[in-house]
C-alpha positions in Angstrom: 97.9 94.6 80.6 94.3 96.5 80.7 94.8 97.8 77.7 95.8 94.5 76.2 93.0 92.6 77.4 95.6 90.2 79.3 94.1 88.0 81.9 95.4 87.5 85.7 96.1 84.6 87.6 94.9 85.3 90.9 96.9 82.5 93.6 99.7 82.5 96.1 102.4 82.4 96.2 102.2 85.4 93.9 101.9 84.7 90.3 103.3 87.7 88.3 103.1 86.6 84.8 100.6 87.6 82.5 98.4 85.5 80.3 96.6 85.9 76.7 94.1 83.7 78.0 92.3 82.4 81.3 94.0 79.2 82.2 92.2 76.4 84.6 91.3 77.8 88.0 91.3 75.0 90.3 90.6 74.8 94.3 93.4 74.6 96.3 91.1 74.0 99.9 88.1 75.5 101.1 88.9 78.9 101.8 91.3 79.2 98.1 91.4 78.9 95.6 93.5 79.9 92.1 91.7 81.7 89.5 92.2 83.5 86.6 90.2 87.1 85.8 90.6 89.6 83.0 92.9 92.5 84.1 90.8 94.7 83.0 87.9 93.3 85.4 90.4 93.5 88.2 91.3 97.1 87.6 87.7 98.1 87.2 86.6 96.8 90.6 90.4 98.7 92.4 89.3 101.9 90.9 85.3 101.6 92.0 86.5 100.7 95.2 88.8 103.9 95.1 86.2 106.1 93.9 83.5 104.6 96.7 85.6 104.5 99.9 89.7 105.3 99.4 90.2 101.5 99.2 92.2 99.6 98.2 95.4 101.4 97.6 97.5 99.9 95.4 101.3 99.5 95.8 103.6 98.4 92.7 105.5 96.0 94.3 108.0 96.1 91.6 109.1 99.5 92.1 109.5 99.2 95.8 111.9 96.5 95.6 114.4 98.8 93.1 114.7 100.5 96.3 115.0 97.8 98.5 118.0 98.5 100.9 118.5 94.6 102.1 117.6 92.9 98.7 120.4 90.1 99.7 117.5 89.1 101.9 115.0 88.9 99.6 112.5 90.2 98.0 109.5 92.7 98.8 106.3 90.9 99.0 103.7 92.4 100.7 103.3 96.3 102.9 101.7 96.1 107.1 98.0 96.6 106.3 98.0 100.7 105.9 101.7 100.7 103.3 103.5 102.5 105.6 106.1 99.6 105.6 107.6 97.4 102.9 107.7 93.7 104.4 110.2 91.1 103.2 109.1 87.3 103.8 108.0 86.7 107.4 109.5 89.8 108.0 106.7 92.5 110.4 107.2 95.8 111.7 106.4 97.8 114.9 104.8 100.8 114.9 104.4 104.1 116.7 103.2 107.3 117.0 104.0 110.7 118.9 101.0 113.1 119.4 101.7 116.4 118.2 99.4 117.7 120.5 101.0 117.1 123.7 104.1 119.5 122.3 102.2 122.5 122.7 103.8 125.0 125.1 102.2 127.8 126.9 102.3 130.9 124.3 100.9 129.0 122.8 103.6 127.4 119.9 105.2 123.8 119.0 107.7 122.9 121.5 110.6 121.6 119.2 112.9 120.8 121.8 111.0 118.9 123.6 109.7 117.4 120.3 113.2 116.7 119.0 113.9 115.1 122.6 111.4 112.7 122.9 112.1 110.8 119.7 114.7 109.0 120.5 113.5 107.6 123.3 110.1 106.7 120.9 112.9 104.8 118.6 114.4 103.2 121.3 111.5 102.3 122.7 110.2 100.7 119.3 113.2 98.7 118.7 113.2 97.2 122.3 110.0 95.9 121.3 111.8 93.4 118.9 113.4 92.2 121.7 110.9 91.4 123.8 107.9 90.4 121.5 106.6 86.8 121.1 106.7 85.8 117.4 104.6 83.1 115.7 107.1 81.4 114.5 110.7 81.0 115.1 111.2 82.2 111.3 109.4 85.6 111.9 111.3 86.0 114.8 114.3 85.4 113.1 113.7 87.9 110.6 112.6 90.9 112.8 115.9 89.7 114.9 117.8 90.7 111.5 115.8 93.7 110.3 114.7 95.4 113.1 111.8 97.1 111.3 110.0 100.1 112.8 108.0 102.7 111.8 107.7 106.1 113.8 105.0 108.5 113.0 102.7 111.3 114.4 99.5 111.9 115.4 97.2 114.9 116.4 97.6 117.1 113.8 94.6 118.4 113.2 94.3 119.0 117.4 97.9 121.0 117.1 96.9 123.2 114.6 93.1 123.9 116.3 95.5 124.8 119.4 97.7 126.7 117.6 94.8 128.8 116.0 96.5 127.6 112.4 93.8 126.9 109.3 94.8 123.4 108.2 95.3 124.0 104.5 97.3 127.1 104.9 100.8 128.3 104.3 101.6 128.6 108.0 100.5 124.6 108.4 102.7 123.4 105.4 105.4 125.4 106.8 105.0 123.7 110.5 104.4 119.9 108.6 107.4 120.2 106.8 109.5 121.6 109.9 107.9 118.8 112.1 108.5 116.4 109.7 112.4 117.7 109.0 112.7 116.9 112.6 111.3 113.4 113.0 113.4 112.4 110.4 116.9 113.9 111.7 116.3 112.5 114.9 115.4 109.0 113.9 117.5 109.1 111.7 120.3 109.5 114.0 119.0 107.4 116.8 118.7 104.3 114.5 122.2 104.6 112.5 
């Protein structure tokens, strides 16, 4: 499409298509509008923004949903604000994290165990929240009622491995992120299915 010099119809609901030429952007209210802009001016701005501050990422929508596990319910439209989750239509997630630094035991190492023990109750406790939570509308709520979308992740890393005396980019700390991370999964993993 860049390299095509194709033009982009920015509006929503999301206009896909591509076009040879820009058609007529109109106003669609105050605050939108529906315009059309050269990909390539499009790209150009994503990867200055990359290059200046990391943002925007950019997620290819169309790739996600070939892996959408509930495509029966529609499609994939949009991510939560950071990507870690892919949202269907009025469809939100709940989020959670488990500080890594709190599992540090006394020798001092990673307390898997305890580690391993506390996620289920973080999953638990993430999934009651769909249960409890006031929704904007009763669609929303419907949706989360169906999906039951959450997201369970850590935090404290870099405090673990300064308490553990482990360099960040080393061996040893790819080693303990991918145990870690072997462990978050199984448990969740189990506790959701």
């Amino acid at each position: 499409v860049v390299l095509e010099k194709k033009w982009i119809h920015l509006t929503w609901p999301l206009d896909i298509r591509v076009y040879d030429s820009p058609g007529v952007s109109i106003s669609l209210g105050p605050r939108r509008q529906s315009i059309f802009i050269p990909a390539v001016e499009l790209f150009s701005s994503i990867v200055e923004g990359a290059w200046k501050n990391g943002e925007p990422g950019v997620v290819w929508l169309d790739r996600i949903n070939q892996d959408n596990t509930t495509p029966e319910l529609g499609i994939i439209q949009a991510t939560n604000p950071c990507g870690e989750e892919a949202l269907l239509p009025e469809e939100s997630c709940t989020l959670g994290s488990i500080n890594l630094s709190r599992f540090i035991t006394a020798e001092p190492r990673f307390d898997f165990e305890r580690f391993r023990s506390i996620i289920p109750l973080a999953v638990r406790f993430l999934d009651n929240i769909t249960d409890t939570n006031h929704f904007a509308t009763e669609g929303i709520a419907k949706m989360n009622q169906t999906t039951r979308k959450i997201g369970l992740g850590v935090m404290g890393w870099a405090d673990l491995l300064v308490k553990l005396d482990i360099p960040y980019g080393s061996e040893r700390a790819l080693n303990l992120a991918e145990s870690i991370a072997y462990a978050l999964q199984q448990e969740a993993d189990l506790t959701s299915a």
